[in-house]
C-alpha positions, 0 to 999 in steps of 0.5 A, spaced: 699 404 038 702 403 045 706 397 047 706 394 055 713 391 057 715 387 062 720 390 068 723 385 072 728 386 079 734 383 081 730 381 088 724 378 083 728 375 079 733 371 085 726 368 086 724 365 080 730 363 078 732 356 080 738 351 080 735 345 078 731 349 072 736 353 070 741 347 069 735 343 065 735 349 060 742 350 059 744 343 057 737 345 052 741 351 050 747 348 049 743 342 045 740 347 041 746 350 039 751 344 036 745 342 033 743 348 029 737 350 032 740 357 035 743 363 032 750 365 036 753 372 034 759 374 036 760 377 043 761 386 043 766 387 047 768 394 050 773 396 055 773 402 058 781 402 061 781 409 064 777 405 069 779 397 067 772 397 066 770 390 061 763 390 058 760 384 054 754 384 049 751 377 048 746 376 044 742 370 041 736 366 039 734 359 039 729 356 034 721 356 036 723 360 042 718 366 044 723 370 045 731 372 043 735 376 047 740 383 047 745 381 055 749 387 056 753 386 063 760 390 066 766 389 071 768 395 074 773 392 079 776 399 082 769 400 084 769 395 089 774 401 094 768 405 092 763 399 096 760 398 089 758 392 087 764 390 081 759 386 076 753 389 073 748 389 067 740 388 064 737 383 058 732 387 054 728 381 051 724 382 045 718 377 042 721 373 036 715 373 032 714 381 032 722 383 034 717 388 039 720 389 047 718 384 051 722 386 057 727 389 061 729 384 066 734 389 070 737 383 074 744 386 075 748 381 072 745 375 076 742 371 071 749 371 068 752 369 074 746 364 075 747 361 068 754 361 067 755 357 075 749 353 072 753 351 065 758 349 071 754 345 073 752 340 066 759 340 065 760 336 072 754 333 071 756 329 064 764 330 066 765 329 072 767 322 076 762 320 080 764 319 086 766 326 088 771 328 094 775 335 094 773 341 089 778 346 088 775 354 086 781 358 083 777 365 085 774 369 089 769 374 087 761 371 085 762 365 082 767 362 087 759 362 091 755 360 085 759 354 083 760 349 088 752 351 090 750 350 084 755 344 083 751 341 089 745 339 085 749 334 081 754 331 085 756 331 093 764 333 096 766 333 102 771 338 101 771 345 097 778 349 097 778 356 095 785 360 093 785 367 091 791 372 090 789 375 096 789 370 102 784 376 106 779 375 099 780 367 099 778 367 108 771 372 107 770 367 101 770 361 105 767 364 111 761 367 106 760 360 104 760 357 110 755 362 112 751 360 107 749 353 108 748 352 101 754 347 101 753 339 102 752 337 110 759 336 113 762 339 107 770 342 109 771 349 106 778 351 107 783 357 103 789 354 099 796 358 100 797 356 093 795 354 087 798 347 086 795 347 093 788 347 091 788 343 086 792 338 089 787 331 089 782 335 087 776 331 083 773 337 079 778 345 079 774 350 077 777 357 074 773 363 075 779 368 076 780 374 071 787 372 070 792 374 063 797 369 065 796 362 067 796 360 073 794 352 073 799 347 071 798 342 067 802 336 072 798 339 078 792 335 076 791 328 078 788 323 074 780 323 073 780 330 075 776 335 071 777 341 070 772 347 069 775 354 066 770 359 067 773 365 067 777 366 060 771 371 056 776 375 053 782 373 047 786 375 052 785 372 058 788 365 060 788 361 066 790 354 064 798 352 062 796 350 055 799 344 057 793 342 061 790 341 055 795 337 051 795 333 057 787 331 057 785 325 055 778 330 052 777 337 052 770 340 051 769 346 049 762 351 050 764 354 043 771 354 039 771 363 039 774 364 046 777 362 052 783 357 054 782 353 046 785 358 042 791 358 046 793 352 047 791 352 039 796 358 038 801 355 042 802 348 039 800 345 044 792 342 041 791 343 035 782 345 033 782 337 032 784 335 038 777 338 041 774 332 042 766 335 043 762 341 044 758 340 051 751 341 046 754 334 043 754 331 050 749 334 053 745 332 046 747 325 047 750 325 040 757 324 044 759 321 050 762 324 056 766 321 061 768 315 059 772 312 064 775 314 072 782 315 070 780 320 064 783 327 065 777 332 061 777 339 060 771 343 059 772 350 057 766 355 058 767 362 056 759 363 057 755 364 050 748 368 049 743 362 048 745 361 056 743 368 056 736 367 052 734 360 056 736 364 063 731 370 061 726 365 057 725 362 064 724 367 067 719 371 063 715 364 063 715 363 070 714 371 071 708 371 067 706 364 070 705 367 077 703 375 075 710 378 077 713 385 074 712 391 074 708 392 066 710 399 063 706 402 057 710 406 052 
């Protein structure tokens, strides 16, 4: 008996994926999972040290949803001396009622990229001040574009300031978000020399370095900032001063498995019941988030595989909807 499945681009998928829809079905998805209602396994990782190669194999399902989905993404960064693109990656999604293929969305690793600043975008929207005036970017690789865009569609800012290791990196940075257009009318976009010099007074730090040391520190934090580490995926990254979290007057966590919680636990500085919430409970509603404009709250995304199944679930809804693909019969 053959079977058709569907086989999206990345061109394709850019153009059904869209911020707001995007944002809406994260905060579903983490909704969905601090209520039960998901299946989460553990994340495969995989390194390939010959050549500093990461990869991640993310998985899930969230109930009553016509599909799960398997995510497998790369990072090779000496390739980029090569003139290759340093993240790569496909989903393969299956039907939740049979377990058959249902797609192959061969996106290169964009719906990571586009979820994971889109999760970004939900912590600002439940955690962040309202009024917003500087935003700081640690980073300057992807999600150092994808995150202040995204952050648009839930606050303004005047201000936006990148640092990156190399101060060559961080300047192309800024000058391809100028170029961009995607950030607020009027928005100043500069590079910082230093850490310290970027997060000071800003309203919302975001992480999105690979970085095995920290490189935040916790007294560098004005009171009522956010902070949104991203790029702590792995046991052995850390970007955040395990004081940052002691110092918080909340942390927020996407799940307790990775990210910057188990290092602050491990060092003494937190302990598990100092977490104050899972962003699924706040985006639920079940508990709140800011509270207050003096607050300093940490949120702590290491990217979990229900953002990847509402990502491709939304793709293949609007895929299907507009007859888009390529469909191969096997």
């Amino acid at each position: 008996m053959s079977r058709h499945i569907l086989v999206l681009r990345e061109a394709e998928i850019r153009e059904l994926l869209e911020p707001t829809a995007c944002i809406a079905a994260m905060e579903g998805a983490f909704a969905a999972y601090s209520s039960g209602q998901a299946e989460l396994p553990s994340v495969i990782h995989l390194d390939v040290p010959e050549r500093r190669g990461e990869i991640h194999i993310k998985t899930g399902h969230l109930h009553g949803g016509p599909y799960y989905a398997v995510k497998m993404v790369s990072g090779f960064p000496e390739i980029a001396a090569l003139g290759l693109a340093v993240n790569d990656g496909m989903v393969a999604v299956f039907d939740a009622q049979t377990g058959s293929p249902a797609a192959f969305l061969l996106d290169n690793g964009f719906i990571t990229d586009y979820r994971t600043a889109a999760a970004g975008a939900v912590a600002a929207k439940h955690l962040a001040r309202r009024e917003i005036r500087n935003v700081a970017v640690l980073g300057t690789a992807g999600q150092a574009r994808y995150q202040p865009e995204i952050l648009t569609q839930v606050r303004g800012f005047r201000e936006l300031r990148v640092w990156g290791r190399s101060a060559a990196k961080a300047q192309e940075c800024v000058d391809d978000l100028r170029g961009r257009g995607k950030l607020p009318g009027g928005c100043v976009v500069k590079a910082a020399s230093s850490v310290q010099e970027g997060a000071h007074g800003a309203d919302i730090v975001i992480t999105v370095t690979a970085s095995r040391q920290p490189l935040l520190h916790a007294d560098w934090l004005m009171q009522g900032a956010t902070v949104i580490a991203v790029g702590s995926d792995g046991p052995d990254k850390q970007e955040l001063e395990a004081d940052c979290l002691s110092r918080a007057n909340k942390v927020v966590a996407e799940c307790l498995r990775l990210g910057e919680i188990h290092h602050a636990v491990e060092r003494g500085a937190i302990t598990q019941e100092n977490v104050y919430a899972e962003l699924g409970e706040i985006t639920a509603g079940r508990k709140k988030g800011r509270e207050s404009e003096d607050e300093i709250i940490i949120c702590d995304l290491t990217g979990v595989g229900v953002q990847d199944v509402a990502a491709a679930s939304l793709v293949m809804e609007r895929a299907l909807a507009a007859g888009r693909g390529e469909t191969i019969v096997i």
